[in-house]
N, C-alpha and C positions, 0 to 999 in steps of 0.2 A: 437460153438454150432452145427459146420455141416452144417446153412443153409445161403442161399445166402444172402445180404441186403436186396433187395427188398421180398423174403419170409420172414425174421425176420420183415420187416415191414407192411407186411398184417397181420403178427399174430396182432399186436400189435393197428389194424386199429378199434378194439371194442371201444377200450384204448385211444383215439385219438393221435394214434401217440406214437412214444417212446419216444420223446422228453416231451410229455403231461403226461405218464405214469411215467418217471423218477423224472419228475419235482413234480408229486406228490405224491411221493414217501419220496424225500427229504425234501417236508411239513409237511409229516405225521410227519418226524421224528423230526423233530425242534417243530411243536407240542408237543410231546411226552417228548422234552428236556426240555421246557419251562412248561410245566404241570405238571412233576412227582415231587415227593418231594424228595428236594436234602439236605448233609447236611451244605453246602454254602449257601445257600439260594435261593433267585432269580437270575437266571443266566444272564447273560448281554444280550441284543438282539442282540448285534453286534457278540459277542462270539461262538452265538447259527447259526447267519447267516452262519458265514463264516465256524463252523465246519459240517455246512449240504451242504456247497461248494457253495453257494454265495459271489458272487465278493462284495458288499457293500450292508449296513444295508436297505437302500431307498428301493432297486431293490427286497430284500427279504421281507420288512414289505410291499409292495404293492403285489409281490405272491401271501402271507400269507393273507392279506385281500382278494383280491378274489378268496381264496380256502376257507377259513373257516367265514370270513365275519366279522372279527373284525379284530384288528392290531397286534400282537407278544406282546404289553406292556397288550393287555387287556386278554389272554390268560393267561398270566404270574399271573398279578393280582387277576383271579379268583382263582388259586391255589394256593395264596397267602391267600384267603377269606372262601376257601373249608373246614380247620378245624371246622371253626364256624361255618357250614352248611353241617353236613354229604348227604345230599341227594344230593346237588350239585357235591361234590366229588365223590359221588358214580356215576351219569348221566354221566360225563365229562367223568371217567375212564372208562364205559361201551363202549360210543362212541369211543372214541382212539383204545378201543379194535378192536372196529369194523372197524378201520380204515386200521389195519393190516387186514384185511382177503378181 
């Protein structure tokens, strides 16, 4: 990037931290893996930990809880519930949206 460590880590001091920024970054996206509709079905949670680079399921579903304030199984399960509740599916995927930006 050109810039020293300590300047990539004042960018990043709004962010708290790059470590804080990466780490939710790699939530949004296990989010995202466990909410879209796949055509396997419900993806494992262990599956989803370790392909967003989590060392074990425990250390990932306690993240996930306090980023998004439920566990990886109850994320899973809403999108598991969302056909039979279009407006539910609709909120969830707006939100995700807005999670990339």
């Amino acid at each position: 990037f050109g810039l020293s460590r300590a300047t990539l880590y004042r960018q990043f001091a709004a962010q708290d931290g790059v470590q804080s920024y990466i780490r939710n970054r790699r939530l949004a996206h296990a989010l995202r893996l466990l909410t879209d509709a796949a055509e396997g079905g419900r993806p494992r949670i262990s599956s989803v930990a370790y392909a967003t680079g989590f060392s074990d399921e425990k250390t990932f579903s306690r993240a996930f809880k306090r980023r998004f304030g439920c566990l990886p199984r109850d994320a899973a399960a809403e999108r598991a519930a969302a056909p039979h509740h279009p407006w539910a599916s609709q909120t969830l995927g707006d939100w995700i949206q807005q999670l990339g930006h």
